[in-house]
C-alpha positions in Angstrom: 73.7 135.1 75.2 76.0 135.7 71.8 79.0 133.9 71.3 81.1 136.9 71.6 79.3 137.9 74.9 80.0 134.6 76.3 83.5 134.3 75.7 84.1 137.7 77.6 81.9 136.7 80.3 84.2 133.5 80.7 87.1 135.7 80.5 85.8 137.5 82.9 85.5 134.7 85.9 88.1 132.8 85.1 90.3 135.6 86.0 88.3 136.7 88.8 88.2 133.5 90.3 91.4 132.6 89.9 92.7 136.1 91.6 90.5 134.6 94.7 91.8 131.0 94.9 95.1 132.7 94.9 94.0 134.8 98.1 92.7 132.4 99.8 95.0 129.6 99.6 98.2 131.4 98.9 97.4 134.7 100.9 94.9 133.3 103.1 93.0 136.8 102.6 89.8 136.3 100.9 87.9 139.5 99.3 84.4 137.4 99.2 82.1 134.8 101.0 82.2 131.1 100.1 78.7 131.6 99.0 79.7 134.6 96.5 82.6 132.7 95.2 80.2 129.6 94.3 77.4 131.5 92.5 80.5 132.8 90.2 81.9 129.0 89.7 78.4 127.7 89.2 77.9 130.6 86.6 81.4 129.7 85.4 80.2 125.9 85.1 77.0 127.1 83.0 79.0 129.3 80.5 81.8 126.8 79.8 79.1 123.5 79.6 76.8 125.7 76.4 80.1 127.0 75.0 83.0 124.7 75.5 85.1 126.0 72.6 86.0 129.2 74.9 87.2 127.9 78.2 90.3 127.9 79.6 92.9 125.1 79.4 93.2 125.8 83.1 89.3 127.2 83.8 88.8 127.4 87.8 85.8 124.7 86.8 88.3 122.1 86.5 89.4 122.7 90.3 86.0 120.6 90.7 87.0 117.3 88.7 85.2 115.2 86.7 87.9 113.1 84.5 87.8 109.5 85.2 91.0 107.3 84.7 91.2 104.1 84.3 94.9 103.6 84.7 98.1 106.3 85.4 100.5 106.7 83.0 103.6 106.4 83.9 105.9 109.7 83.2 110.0 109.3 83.1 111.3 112.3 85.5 113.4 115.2 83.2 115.4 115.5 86.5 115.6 112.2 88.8 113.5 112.7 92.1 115.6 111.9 94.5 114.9 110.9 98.3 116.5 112.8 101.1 119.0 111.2 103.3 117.7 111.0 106.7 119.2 111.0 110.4 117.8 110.7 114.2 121.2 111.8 115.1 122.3 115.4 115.9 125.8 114.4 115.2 124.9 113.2 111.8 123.6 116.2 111.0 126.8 118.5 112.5 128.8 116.2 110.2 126.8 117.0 107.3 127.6 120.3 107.5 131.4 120.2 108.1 131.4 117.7 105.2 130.0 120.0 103.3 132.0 123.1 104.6 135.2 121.0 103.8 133.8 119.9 100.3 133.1 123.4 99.1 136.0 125.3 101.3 134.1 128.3 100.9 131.5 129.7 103.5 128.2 128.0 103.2 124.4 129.5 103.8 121.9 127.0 104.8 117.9 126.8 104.7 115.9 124.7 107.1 112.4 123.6 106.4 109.7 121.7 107.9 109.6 118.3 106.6 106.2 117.4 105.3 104.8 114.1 106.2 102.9 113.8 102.8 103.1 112.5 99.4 106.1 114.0 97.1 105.1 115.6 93.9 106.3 117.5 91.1 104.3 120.0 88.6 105.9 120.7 85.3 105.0 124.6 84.2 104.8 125.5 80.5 104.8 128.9 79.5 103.0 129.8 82.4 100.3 127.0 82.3 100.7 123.8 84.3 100.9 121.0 82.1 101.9 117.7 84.2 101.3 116.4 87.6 103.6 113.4 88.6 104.2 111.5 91.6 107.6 110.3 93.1 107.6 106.6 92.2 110.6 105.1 91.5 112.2 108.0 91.2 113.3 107.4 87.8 109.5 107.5 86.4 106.4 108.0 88.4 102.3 108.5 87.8 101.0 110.9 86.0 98.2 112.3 88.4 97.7 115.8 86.3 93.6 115.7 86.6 93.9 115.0 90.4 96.4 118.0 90.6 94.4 120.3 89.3 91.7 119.9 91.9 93.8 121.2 94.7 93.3 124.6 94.9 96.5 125.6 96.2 98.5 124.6 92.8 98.2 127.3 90.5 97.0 126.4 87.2 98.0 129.9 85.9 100.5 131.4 87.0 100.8 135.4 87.8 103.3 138.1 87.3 106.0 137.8 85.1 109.8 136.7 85.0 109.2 132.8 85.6 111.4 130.4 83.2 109.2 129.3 79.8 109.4 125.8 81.3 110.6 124.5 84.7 109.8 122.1 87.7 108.5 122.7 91.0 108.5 120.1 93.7 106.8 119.9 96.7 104.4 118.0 98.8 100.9 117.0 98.8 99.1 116.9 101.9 96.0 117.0 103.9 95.5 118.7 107.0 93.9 117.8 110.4 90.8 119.7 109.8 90.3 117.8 106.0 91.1 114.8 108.1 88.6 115.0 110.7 85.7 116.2 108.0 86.6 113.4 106.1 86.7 110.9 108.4 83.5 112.2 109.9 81.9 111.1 106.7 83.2 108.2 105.9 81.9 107.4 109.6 78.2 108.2 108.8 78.8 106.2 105.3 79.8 102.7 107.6 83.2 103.3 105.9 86.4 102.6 107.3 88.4 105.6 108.5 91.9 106.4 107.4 94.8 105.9 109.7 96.2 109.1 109.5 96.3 112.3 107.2 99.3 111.2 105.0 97.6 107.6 104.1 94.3 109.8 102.9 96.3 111.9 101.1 98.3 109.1 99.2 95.2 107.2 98.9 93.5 110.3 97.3 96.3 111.4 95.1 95.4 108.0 93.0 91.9 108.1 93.0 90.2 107.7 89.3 88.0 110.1 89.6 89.0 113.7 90.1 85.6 114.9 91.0 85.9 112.6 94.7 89.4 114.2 94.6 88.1 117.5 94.7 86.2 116.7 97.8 89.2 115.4 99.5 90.2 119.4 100.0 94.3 118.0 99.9 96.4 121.0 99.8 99.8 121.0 98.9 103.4 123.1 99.5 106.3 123.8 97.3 109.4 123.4 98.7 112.5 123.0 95.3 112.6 125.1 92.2 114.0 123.0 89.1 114.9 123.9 85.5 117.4 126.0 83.1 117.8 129.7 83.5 116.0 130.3 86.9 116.2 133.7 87.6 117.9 133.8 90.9 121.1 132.1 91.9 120.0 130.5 95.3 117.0 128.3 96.6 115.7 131.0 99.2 115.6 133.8 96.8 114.2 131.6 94.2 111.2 130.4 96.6 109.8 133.7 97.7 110.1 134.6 94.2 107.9 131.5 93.7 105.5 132.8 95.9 105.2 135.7 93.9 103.8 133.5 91.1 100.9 131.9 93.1 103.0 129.2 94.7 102.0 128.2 98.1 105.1 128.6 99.7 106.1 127.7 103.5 106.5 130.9 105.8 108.1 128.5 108.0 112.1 128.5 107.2 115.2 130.1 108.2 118.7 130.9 106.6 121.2 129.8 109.0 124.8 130.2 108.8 126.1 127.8 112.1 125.6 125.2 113.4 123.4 126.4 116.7 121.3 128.6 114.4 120.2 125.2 112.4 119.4 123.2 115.9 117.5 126.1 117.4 114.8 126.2 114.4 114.9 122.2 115.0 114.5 122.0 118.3 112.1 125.2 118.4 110.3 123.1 115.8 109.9 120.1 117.5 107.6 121.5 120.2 105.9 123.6 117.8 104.9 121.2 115.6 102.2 120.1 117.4 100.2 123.5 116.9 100.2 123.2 112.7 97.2 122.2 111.2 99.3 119.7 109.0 101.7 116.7 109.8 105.5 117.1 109.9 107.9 114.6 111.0 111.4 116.5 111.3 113.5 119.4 109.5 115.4 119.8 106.0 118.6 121.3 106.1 119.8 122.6 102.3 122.5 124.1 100.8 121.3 128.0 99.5 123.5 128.3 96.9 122.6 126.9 92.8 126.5 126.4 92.8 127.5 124.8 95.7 124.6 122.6 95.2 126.7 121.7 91.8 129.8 121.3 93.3 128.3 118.9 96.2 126.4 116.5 93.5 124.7 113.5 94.2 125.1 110.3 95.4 123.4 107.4 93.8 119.9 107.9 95.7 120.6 111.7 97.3 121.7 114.8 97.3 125.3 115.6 98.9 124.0 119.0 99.4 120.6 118.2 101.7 119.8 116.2 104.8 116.3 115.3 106.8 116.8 115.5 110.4 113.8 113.0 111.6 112.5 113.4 115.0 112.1 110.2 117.0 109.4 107.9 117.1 106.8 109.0 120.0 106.5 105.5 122.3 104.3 104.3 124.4 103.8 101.3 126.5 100.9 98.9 127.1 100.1 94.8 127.3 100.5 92.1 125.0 97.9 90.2 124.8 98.2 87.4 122.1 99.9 86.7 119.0 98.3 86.0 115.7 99.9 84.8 112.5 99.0 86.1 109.2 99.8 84.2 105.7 100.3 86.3 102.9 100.1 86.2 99.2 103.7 84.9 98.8 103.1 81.8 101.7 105.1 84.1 103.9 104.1 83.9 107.7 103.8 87.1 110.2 103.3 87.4 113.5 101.3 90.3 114.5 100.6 91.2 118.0 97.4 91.9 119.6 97.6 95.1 122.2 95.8 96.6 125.2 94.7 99.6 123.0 96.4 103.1 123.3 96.8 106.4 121.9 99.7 106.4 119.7 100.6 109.9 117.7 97.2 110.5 117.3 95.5 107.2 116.1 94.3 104.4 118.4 96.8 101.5 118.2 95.1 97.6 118.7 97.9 95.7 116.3 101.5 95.6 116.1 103.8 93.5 113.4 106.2 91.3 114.5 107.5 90.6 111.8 109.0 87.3 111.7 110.9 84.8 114.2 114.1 86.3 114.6 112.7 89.7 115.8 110.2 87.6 118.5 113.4 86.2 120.1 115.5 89.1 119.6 113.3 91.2 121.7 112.3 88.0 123.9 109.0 89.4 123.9 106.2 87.0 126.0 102.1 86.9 126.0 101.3 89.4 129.2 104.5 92.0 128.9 104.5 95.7 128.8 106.2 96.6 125.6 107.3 99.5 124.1 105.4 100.8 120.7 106.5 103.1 118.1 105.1 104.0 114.6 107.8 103.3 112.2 107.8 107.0 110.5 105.2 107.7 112.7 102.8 105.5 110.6 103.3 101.6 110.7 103.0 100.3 114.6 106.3 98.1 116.1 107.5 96.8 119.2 110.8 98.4 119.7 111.3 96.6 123.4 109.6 95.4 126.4 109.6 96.8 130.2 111.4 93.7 131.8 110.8 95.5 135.3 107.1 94.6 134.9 107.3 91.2 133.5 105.3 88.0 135.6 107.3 85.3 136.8 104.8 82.8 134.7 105.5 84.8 131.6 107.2 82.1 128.7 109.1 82.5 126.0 107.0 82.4 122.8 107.4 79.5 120.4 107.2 80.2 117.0 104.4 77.7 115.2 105.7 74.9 112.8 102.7 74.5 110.7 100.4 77.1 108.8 97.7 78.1 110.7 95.5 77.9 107.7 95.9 75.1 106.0 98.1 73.1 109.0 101.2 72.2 106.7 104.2 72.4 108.1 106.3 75.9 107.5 109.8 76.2 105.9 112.6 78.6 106.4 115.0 78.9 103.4 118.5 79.8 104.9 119.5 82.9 104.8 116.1 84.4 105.1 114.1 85.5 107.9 110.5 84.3 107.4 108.6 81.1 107.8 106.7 79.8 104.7 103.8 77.9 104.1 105.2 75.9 100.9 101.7 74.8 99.6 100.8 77.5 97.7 98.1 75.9 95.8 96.2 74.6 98.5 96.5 77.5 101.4 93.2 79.5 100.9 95.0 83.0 102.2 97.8 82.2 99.4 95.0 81.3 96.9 93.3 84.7 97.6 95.9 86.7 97.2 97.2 85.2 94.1 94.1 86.3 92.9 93.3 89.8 94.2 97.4 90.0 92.7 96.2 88.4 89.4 93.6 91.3 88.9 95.2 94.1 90.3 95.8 97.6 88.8 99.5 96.7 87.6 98.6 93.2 86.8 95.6 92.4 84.9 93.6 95.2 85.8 90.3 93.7 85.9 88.5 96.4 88.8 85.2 95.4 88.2 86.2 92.5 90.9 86.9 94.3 93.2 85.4 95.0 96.7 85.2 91.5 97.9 84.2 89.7 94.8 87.1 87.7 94.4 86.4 86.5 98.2 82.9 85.6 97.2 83.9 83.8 94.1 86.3 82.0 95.8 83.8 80.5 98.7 81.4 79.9 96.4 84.2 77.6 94.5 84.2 79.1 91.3 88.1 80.7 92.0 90.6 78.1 93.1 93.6 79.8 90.4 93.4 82.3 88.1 92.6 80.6 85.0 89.1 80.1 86.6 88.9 84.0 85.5 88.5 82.9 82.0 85.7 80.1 83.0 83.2 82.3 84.6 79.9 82.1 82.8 77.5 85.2 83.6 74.9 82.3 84.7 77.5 81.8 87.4 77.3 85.1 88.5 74.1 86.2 88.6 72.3 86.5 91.9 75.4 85.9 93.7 75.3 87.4 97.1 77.0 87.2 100.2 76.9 89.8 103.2 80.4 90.9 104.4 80.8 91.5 108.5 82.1 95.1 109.2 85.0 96.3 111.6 84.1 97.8 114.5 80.4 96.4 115.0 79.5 99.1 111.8 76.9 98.4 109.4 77.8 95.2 107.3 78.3 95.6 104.0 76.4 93.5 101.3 77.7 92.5 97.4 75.3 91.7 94.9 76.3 90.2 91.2 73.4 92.1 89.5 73.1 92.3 85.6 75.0 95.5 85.3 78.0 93.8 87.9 78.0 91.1 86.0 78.5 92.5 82.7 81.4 94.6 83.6 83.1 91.6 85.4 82.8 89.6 82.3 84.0 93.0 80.0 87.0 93.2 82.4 88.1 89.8 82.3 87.5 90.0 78.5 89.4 93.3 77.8 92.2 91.6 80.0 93.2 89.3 76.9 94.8 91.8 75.5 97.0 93.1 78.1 101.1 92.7 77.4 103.1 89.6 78.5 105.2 91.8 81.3 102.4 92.6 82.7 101.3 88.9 82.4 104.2 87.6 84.1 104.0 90.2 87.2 100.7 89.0 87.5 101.5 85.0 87.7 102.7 86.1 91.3 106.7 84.8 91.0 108.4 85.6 94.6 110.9 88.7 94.1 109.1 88.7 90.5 108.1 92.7 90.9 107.0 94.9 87.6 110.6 95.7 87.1 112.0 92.1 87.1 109.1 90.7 85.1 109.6 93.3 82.2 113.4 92.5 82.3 112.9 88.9 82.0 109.9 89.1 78.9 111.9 91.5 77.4 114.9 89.1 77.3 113.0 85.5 76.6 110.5 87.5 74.5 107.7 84.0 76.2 106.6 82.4 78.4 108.0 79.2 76.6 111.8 80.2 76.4 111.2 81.5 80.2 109.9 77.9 81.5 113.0 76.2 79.4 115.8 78.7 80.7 118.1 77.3 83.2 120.2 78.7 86.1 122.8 80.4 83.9 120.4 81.5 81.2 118.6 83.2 84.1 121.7 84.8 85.6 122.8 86.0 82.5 119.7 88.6 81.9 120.3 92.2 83.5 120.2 92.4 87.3 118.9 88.6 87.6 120.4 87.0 90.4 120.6 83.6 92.3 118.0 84.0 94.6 115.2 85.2 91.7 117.0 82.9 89.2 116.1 79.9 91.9 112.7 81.2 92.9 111.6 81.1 89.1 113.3 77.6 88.5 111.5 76.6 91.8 108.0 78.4 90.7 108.3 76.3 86.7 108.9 73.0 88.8 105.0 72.9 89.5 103.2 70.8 87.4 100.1 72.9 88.8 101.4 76.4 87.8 102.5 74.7 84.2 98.6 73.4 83.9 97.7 76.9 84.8 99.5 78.7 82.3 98.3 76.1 79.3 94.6 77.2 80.4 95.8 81.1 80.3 97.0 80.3 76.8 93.9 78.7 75.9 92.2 81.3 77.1 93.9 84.3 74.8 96.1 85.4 77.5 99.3 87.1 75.8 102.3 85.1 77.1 104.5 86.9 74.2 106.1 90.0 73.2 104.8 90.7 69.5 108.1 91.2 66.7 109.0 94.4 66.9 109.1 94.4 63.1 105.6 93.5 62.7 104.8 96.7 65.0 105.6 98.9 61.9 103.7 97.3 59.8 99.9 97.5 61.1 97.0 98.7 59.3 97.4 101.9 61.5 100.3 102.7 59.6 100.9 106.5 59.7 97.8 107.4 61.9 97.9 109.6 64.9 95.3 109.1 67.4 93.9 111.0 70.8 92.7 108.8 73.4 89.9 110.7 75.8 87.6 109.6 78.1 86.6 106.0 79.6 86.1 102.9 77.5 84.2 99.7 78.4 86.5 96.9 76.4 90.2 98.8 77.3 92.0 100.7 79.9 93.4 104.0 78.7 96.7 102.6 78.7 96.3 98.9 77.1 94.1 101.1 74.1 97.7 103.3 73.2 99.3 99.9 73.6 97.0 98.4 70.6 97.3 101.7 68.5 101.1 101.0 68.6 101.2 97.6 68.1 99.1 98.1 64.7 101.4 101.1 64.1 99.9 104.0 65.0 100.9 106.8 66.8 99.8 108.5 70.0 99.5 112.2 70.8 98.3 113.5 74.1 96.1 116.3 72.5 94.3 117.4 69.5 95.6 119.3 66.6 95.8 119.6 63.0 98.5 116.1 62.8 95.1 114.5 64.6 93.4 111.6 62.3 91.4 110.5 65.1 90.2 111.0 68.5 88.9 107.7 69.9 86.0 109.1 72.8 85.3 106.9 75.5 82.5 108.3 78.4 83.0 111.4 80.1 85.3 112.4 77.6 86.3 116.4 78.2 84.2 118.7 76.1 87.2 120.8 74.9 89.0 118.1 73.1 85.7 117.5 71.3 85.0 121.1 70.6 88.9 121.3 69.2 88.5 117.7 67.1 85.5 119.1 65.6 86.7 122.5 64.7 89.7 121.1 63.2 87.9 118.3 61.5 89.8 115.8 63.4 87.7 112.3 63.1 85.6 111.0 66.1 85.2 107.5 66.9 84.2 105.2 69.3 85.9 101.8 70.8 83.8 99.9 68.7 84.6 102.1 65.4 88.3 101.3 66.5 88.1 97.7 67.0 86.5 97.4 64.0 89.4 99.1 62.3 92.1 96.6 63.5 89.4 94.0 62.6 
């Protein structure tokens, strides 16, 4: 086929098969069979693979994956993505709307709207084209999950018609029905994998997958519920949602303007039945304010909207036995009770374990070993004991003592006061805490070293080459090979069995190499410092600049950084104390580890100088994100996609063929990692 032939061909199906996603999934009124809409993508597939240089930014193809990443970049939100303020009270939500009534004196039009039990989301629109998927996070900045998003074929990738804003946000939420539930749980079944608990942990769980091609078969789905941006073209959210839906936005048919009170509770009430016959979870009703400018008027508080409330519906409980308590010791030393259950049906998963949480709660609900209690699923997804049926208890029934030593490693707990939990103080010697310190060490935020994952840190550890996590930086690939080690299965499913072949071992000893280079905040999260999260960490290497002036700071040097208080301030006096945690962190530094934050002076003077690079694809000695780190800190620039400003596009594996076939047209460099780290010597 010519080149010119080609490129109308893939013209051609993009459009057509873009028209059909949109009937399906929008319209849910296909023209043609599953089986005629593949032979087109296949065809599709073919065209784009022999000529690259004329597909789509947003082809249909991509819907099917394929873009591996290593590690999500974090996005700052153009508007702050707020939560919802929530209520199980009806009177709650009648004073919402007064309040809001007196706030505005004016009279005030209200939509309701299921509430979604999925994961939030918002889709940044360019000129028609979608450009950015990002999740909720923190609110203030979240993951960028664009490759994932364009998988669901419910998110338009183009949108249709005319009249929508150059550039504006849509929010809504992505789900996964029952029927994607069931199917995937069904395989995961077959493959001796362990099922998810419910739809909305899949979906999550999927949404943050690396690679976009397993995404794809997750079939999530996702609605649009909030229109954001400058010069929308209609002046209130209902009017500016069906207009939404004229643009390919799946948009709910289920919501109602409502002017009183008793028209907002008769859509939640009629709802709360109801619910029960969607194909997708919801766990109560929205109420907004319709109009742009009352929603102006109202503002925000410091977490919410003044203009929007969640009515939740209550917890489903049921009742059944208590048959023992177990206590769990987590990463941190802390100690949780967890109850063992006669198991039941509970909001459709089968319930065996309840938490406990911690001493107070045990006596507060003077729960014993043989009751009837009460369960609930906290948001109808975390099991609780919210009471226990007294008129059913045995006269033999005792009061349950909580234990004074670890059940681990049998040395006796401590409670600081003011706090709730028990803790198991010897943190270097409890093999739970030891484990966890180094799953922590290595995890995604932390070190990022995945290659040990999947039980080979538990292996390592019984085979004694792990007791902290400066044994990372021992490991000798003639202490790997050959490693084996059979893990049991839950259940009574197939066990599972881990191997430390050539290939494993390689890219275990790759990871822990590329890990030298990641930043000291990271560094610090990763040491595992109780109340020591990402934000505190980068706060506190930001301000001390090492690890050095960190370990000499004293109480008032620590209270004096940003948002530092006593209890962190003592927790990190308390954690610098240990002569074992100072001997670890002299072996990380002999090791390479970076336990400083380079001058930012010297960042402008790198032999990148001046040089603009486009990071694509995956790479053996760097995550995606630590590589843009090094480009800056040898002063080069980062750009998200190829143009004439390009000097060089660094291509890892799997890298997408149209930033190749644009690099090469423009005579934009290529090079590999290797070519790269040979340029900052």
């Amino acid at each position: 086929m010519r080149p010119e032939e080609a490129k109308q061909r893939i013209d051609q199906l993009s459009a057509e098969l873009n028209e059909h996603n949109f009937r399906y999934y929008v319209l849910s009124d296909p023209a043609i069979s599953d089986f005629e809409f593949d032979m087109k993508m296949k065809e599709l597939e073919k065209l784009e693979e022999q000529f690259p240089q004329y597909a789509w930014p947003d082809s249909p193809a991509r819907r099917v994956g394929g873009e591996i990443t290593k590690e999500f970049r974090q996005v700052i939100h153009e508007y702050p993505m707020m939560s919802l303020g929530n209520t199980y009270s009806e009177q709650e939500v009648v004073d919402f709307i007064n309040r809001v009534k007196k706030a505005t004196g004016e009279k005030v039009e209200f939509v309701c709207e299921l509430k979604y039990d999925g994961v939030a989301i918002g889709l940044r629109y360019e000129k028609g084209l979608l450009t950015l998927g990002v999740t909720r996070g923190d609110g203030e900045q979240g993951d960028d999950v664009t490759a994932n998003v364009r998988t669901i074929r419910s998110i338009p990738l183009r949108l249709r018609g005319e009249g929508f804003p150059e550039k504006f946000e849509i929010r809504g939420e992505v789900i996964m029905t029952r029927d994607a539930f069931n199917q995937l749980n069904k395989i995961r079944l077959e493959n001796d994998d362990q099922p998810f608990a419910n739809p909305r942990n899949a979906a999550s769980g999927s949404l943050k997958m690396q690679d976009s091609a397993e995404v794809a078969r997750r079939n999530l789905d996702c609605f649009l519920y909030f229109l954001i941006g400058r010069n929308l073209p209609f002046s209130n959210h209902y009017d500016s949602l069906q207009e939404c839906r004229n643009w390919g936005f799946r948009i709910s048919k289920y919501m109602a303007k409502c002017i009183t009170v008793e028209e907002i509770f008769e859509f939640i009430n009629s709802w709360e039945q109801d619910r029960r016959k969607l194909n997708f979870d919801i766990d109560g009703v929205v109420i907004k304010v319709n109009s742009y400018n009352q929603q102006q008027e109202l503002g925000y508080t410091s977490k919410s909207p003044r203009w929007a409330i969640a009515y939740k519906y209550p917890a489903e409980s049921v009742s059944t036995r208590l048959l023992s308590i177990d206590y769990q010791v987590g990463r941190t030393g802390a100690v949780t009770p967890v109850a063992n259950l006669e198991p039941i049906l509970l909001a459709g998963t089968t319930v065996k374990r309840a938490s406990l949480h911690n001493a107070d709660i045990i006596q507060k609900l003077d729960v014993r070993i043989g009751d009837m209690v009460f369960v609930e699923k906290g948001g109808e997804i975390i099991p609780k004991i919210t009471g226990v049926d007294l008129s059913q208890r045995s006269d033999e029934a005792v009061p349950v003592v909580f234990i004074k030593n670890c059940p681990e490693c049998g040395t006796p707990l401590v409670r600081t006061e003011g706090e709730a939990a028990y803790y198991c103080p010897n943190d270097v010697g409890c093999p739970p805490q030891i484990k966890g310190k180094l799953e922590h060490f290595i995890s995604r935020k932390a070190l990022n070293i995945d290659s040990l994952g999947e039980g080979k840190v538990e292996v390592l550890y019984e085979k004694g080459l792990l007791k902290s996590v400066a044994d990372f930086y021992k490991l000798t690939y003639h202490d790997l090979i050959g490693l084996e080690k059979t893990l049991p299965a839950p259940d009574g499913r197939q066990e599972r069995k881990i191997s430390f072949r050539e290939k494993t071992v390689d890219n275990i000893l790759k990871g822990i190499d590329a890990s030298r280079l990641t930043p000291f905040p990271r560094v610090l999260y990763a040491l595992g410092i109780r109340y020591v999260g990402e934000t505190v960490a980068k706060k506190l290497a930001s301000h001390f600049k090492s690890i050095d002036r960190l370990i000499a700071a004293d109480f008032d040097a620590l209270t004096e950084v940003n948002e530092i208080g006593e209890k962190i301030a003592g927790s990190i006096l308390e954690y610098f104390s240990n002569q074992d945690h100072l001997q670890m962190i002299n072996e990380l530094k002999k090791a390479g580890i970076q336990f400083t934050i380079q001058n930012e002076n010297q960042t402008n003077e790198g032999k990148l100088q001046g040089k603009t690079f486009v990071v694509s694809g995956v790479f053996s000695h760097f995550s995606r994100d630590d590589l843009k780190a090094t480009i800056e800190q040898h002063g080069g620039k980062n750009a998200s996609s190829v143009s004439g400003n390009t000097d060089f596009l660094i291509a890892g594996e799997n890298m997408g063929p149209a930033k190749r076939a644009k690099a090469e047209s423009l005579g934009v460099k290529i090079i590999s990692e290797e070519d790269f780290m040979e340029m900052i010597g």
